[in-house]
C-alpha positions in Angstrom: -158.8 -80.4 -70.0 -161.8 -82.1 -70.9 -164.0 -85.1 -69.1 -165.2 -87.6 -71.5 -167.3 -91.2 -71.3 -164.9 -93.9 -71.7 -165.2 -97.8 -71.2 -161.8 -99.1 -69.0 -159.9 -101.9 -67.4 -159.7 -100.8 -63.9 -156.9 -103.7 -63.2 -155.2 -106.8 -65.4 -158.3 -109.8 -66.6 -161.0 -106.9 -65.0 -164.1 -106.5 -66.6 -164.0 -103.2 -68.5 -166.3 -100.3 -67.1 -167.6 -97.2 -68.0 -166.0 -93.9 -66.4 -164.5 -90.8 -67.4 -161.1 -89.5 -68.3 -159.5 -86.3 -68.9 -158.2 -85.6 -72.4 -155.5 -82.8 -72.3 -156.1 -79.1 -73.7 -156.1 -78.7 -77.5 -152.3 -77.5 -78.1 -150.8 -76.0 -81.2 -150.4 -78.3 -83.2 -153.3 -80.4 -82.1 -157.0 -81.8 -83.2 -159.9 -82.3 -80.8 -161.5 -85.7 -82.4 -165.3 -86.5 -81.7 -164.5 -90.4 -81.8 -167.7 -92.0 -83.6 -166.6 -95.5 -84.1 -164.0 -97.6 -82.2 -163.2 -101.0 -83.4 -162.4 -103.8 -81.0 -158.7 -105.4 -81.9 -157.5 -108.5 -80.3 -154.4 -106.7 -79.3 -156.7 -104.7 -77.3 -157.5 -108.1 -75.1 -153.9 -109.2 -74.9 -153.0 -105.6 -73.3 -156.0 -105.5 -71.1 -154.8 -109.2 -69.8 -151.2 -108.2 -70.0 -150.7 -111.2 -72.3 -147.9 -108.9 -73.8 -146.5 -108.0 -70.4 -146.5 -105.5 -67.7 -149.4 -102.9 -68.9 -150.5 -99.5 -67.5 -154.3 -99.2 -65.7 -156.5 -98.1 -65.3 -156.7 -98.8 -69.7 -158.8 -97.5 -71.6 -158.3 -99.8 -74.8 -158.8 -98.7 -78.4 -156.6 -98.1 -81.5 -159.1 -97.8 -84.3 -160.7 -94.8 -84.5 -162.5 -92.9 -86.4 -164.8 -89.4 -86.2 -164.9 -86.5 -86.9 -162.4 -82.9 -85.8 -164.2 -80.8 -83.6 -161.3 -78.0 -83.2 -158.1 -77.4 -84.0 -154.9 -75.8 -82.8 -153.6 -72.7 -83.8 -151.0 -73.9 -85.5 -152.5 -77.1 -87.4 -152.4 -76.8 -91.1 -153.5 -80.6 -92.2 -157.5 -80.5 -91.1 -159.9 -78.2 -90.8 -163.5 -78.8 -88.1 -165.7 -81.0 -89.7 -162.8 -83.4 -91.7 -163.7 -86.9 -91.2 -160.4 -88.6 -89.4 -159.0 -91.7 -88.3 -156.6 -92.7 -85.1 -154.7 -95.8 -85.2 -152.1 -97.2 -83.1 -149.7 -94.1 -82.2 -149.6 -91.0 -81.5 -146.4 -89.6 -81.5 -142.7 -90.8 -82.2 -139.3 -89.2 -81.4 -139.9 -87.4 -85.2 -136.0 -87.4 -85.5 -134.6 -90.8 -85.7 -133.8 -92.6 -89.4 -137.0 -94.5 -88.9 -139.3 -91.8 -88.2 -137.6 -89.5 -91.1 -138.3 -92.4 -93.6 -142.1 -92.7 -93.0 -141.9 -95.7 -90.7 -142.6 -94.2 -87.2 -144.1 -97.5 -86.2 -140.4 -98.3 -85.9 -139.0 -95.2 -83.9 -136.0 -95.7 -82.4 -136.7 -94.4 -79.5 -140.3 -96.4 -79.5 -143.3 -94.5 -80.9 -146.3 -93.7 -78.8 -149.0 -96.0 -78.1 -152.4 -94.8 -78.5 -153.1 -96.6 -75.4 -151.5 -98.2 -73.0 -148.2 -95.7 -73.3 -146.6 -92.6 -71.7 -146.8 -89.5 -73.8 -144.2 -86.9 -74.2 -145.7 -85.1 -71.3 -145.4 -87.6 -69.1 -149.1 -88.7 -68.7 -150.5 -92.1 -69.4 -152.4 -92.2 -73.0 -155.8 -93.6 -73.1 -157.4 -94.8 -76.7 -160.5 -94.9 -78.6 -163.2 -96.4 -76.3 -164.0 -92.9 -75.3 -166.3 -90.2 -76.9 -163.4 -88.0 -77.4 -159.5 -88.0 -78.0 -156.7 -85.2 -78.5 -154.4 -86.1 -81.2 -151.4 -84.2 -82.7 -152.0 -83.4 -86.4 -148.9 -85.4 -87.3 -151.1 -88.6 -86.4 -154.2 -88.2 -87.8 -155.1 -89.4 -91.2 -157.7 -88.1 -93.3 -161.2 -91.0 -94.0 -161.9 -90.7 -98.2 -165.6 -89.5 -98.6 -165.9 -93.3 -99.7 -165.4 -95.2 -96.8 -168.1 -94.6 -94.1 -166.5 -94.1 -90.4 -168.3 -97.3 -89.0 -166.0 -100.3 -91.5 -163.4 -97.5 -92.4 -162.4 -97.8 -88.0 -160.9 -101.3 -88.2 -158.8 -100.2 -91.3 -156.5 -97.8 -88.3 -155.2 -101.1 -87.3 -156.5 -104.2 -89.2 -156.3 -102.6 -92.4 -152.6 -101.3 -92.1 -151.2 -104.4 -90.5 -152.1 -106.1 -93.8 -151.9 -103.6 -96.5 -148.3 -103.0 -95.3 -146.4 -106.6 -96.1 -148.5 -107.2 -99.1 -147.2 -104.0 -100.6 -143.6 -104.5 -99.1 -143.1 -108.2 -100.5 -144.6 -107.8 -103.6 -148.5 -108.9 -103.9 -149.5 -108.1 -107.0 -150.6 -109.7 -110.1 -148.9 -113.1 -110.9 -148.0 -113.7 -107.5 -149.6 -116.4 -105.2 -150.8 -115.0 -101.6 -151.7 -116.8 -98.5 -153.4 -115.9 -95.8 -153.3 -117.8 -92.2 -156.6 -117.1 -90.6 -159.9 -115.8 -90.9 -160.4 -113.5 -88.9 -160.5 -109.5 -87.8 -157.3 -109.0 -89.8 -157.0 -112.3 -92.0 -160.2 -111.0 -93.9 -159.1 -107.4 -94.9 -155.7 -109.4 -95.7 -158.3 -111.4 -98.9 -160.1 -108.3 -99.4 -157.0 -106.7 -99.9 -154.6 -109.0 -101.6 -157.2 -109.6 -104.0 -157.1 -105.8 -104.9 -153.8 -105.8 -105.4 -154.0 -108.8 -108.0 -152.4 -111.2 -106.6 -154.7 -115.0 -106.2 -155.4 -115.5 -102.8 -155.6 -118.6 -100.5 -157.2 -118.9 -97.2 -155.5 -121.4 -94.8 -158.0 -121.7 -92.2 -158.1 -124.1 -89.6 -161.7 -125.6 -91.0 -163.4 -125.4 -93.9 -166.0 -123.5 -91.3 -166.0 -120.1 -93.3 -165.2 -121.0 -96.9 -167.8 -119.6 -98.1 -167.1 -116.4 -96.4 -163.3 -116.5 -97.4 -164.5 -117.0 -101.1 -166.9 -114.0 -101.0 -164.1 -111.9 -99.7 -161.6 -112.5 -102.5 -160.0 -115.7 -102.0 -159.8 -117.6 -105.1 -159.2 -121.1 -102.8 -159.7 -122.1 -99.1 -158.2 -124.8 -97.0 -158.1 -126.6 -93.8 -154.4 -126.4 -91.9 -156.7 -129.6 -89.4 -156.2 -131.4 -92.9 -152.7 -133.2 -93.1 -153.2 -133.6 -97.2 -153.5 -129.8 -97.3 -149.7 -129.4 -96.3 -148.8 -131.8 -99.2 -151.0 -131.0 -101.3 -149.7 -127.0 -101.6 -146.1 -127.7 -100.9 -143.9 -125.2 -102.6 -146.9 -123.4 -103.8 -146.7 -119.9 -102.5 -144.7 -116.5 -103.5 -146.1 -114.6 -99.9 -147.8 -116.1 -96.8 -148.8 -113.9 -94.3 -150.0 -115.3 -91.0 -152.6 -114.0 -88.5 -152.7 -115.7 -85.8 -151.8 -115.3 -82.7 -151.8 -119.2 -81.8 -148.1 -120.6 -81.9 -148.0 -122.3 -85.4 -146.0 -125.3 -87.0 -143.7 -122.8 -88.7 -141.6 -125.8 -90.5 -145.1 -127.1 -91.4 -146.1 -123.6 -93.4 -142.1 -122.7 -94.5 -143.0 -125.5 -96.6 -145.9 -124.2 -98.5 -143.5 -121.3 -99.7 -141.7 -121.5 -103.2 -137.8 -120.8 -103.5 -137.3 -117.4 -102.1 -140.7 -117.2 -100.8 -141.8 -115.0 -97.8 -143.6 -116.0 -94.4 -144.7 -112.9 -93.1 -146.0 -112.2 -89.5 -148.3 -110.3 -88.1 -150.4 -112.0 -85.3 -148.0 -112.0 -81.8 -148.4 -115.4 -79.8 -147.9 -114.7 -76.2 -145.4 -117.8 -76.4 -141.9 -118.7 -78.0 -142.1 -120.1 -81.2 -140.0 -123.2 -82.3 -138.0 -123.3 -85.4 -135.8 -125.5 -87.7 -133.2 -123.4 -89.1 -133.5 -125.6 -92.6 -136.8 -125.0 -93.3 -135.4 -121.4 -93.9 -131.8 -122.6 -95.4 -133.1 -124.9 -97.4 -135.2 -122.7 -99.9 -133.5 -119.3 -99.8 -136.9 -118.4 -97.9 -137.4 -115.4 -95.9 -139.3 -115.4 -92.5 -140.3 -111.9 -91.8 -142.1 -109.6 -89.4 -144.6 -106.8 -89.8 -145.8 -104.3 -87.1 -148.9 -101.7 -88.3 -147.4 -98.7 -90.8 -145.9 -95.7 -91.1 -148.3 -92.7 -91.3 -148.5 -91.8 -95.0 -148.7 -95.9 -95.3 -151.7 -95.9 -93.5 -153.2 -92.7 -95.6 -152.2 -94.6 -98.6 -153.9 -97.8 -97.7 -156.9 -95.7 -96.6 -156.6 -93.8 -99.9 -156.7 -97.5 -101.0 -159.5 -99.1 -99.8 -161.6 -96.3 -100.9 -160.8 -96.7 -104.4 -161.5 -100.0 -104.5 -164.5 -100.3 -101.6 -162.9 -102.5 -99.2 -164.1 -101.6 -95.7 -164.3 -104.2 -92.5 -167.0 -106.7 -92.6 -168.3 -105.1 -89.2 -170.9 -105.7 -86.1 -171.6 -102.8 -84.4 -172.2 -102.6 -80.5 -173.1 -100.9 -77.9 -170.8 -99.6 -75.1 -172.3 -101.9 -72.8 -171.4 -104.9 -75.2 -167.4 -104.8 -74.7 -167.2 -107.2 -72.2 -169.3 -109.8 -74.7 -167.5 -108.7 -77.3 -164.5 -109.7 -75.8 -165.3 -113.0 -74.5 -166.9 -113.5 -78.3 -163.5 -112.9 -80.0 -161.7 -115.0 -78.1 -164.4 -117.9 -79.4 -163.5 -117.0 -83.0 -167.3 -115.5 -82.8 -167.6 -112.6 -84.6 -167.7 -112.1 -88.3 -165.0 -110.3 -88.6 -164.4 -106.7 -86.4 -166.3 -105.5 -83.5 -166.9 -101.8 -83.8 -168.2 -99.8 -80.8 -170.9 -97.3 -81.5 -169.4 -94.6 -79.1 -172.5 -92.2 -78.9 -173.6 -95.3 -76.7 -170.9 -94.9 -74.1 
């Protein structure tokens, strides 16, 4: 066992607080991680606030990580001390089920393993990334390219995965027309990276507040969802919308931005029910979908990815002592666009 820093939630709403935690023994198959960066998700609030449900605490938040192996189990093969890794929202699955054996672990059967807020295989609570250290089974680690520095490749473990993975699955490419609802932590690696792909990108934002921003990122146009005109103006308009948010939306409303056999893909996770008329589905052939993270060798690819083409996180780093602001700052819409802890300051 080993005692690390670590910033956690001592109880649901608490302020977070610096403490330590134990991270288990390095076992065969596993990699001692020095964390470097930790990125601040907004999943990471609704857990600590158990706006998703009953959660585990004390929680230490955190499933965007990225630093650097530190030692190795006797029987890991994929890394080597020194290797430049990243953490993102598991760490482990059953390994066995038709989902796991297909790449898509985020989908176990059995339900994968949080990196925080979970019960491991061993029966202990698992704590994430705002820590100076974490244990990790090989299995779910994923190597950082040489060209993405650790501080904007962090937010990429969950930010970039949760949009690299519907672009590629419903087709953003060249040709193809590609919203994105929202501007924010994942809504901008969404432009950066649907713009890579090839596809012309639209931001639907709910003001015209960060158009500049949007159109420095990739987006080829911008518009205001406050604006009525907008919804008539782009009727029928889009091959692939993927949304955000995670603010209940007028679903009919966006259903009818999409073209015949058009997709409306989600990502963000309102807290609340949604509403929904059936014939804004019927009546196009279109497809309303869901999208949770990605499968390991996904995520490698999309890192493998963003390197190539030098999309990291637009990123402000903070101090340990910041979380709390940080937090209370996302929820504003004030941060432009991914909080990344510096950990060496826990």
């Amino acid at each position: 066992m080993t005692t690390v820093a670590a910033y956690a939630a001592p109880a649901p709403k608490a302020p977070l607080e610096r403490t330590t935690i134990e991270r288990r023994a390095v076992r065969e198959f596993d990699v001692l991680i020095d964390i470097k960066f930790a990125g601040i998700c907004h999943s990471d609030i609704h857990q600590a606030q158990e706006g998703w449900g009953e959660a585990i605490f004390p929680m230490v938040p955190g499933h965007e990580i990225a630093g650097v192996v530190t030692e190795v189990g006797p029987g890991v093969t994929k890394f080597a001390v020194g290797d430049r890794v990243g953490v993102g929202c598991m760490v482990d699955s059953c390994r066995e089920c038709e989902n796991c054996k297909a790449g898509r672990e985020q989908y176990c059967v059995k339900g994968n393993v949080p990196t925080y807020n979970g019960i491991g295989k061993d029966g202990e609570p698992t704590y994430g990334g705002y820590a100076q250290k974490v244990v990790v089974d090989e299995n779910f680690v994923v190597r950082i390219p040489d060209g993405l520095s650790l501080d904007v490749a962090a937010p990429l473990l969950c930010a970039g995965i949760t949009l690299y993975s519907p672009l590629k699955r419903f087709g953003a490419g060249p040709g193809k027309k590609v919203a994105i609802v929202g501007l924010g932590g994942l809504g901008h690696m969404g432009v950066k990276i649907a713009n890579a792909l090839g596809a012309e990108v639209t931001v639907l934002s709910q003001s015209l507040r960060k158009q500049e921003d949007g159109l420095r990122l990739g987006a080829t146009h911008y518009y205001a969802t406050s604006d009525p005109k907008t919804f008539q103006e782009l009727a029928g308009t889009f091959d692939l919308i993927v949304s955000t948010v995670s603010a209940p939306l007028d679903f009919n409303a966006y259903l009818s931005l999409l073209k015949t056999e058009g997709t409306l893909a989600n990502v963000g996770a309102p807290e609340e029910p949604i509403s929904l008329n059936l014939f804004s589905v019927i009546g196009g052939g279109k497809t309303l979908a869901g999208s949770m993270i990605g499968g390991i060798a996904e995520t490698q690819e999309m890192l493998d990815f963003c390197a190539e083409h030098g999309l990291g996180a637009e990123i402000e780093v903070i101090r340990g002592d910041q979380i709390n602001e940080a937090y209370e700052r996302v929820q504003a819409s004030d941060v432009r666009y991914r909080f990344v802890i510096d950990t060496a300051t826990i």
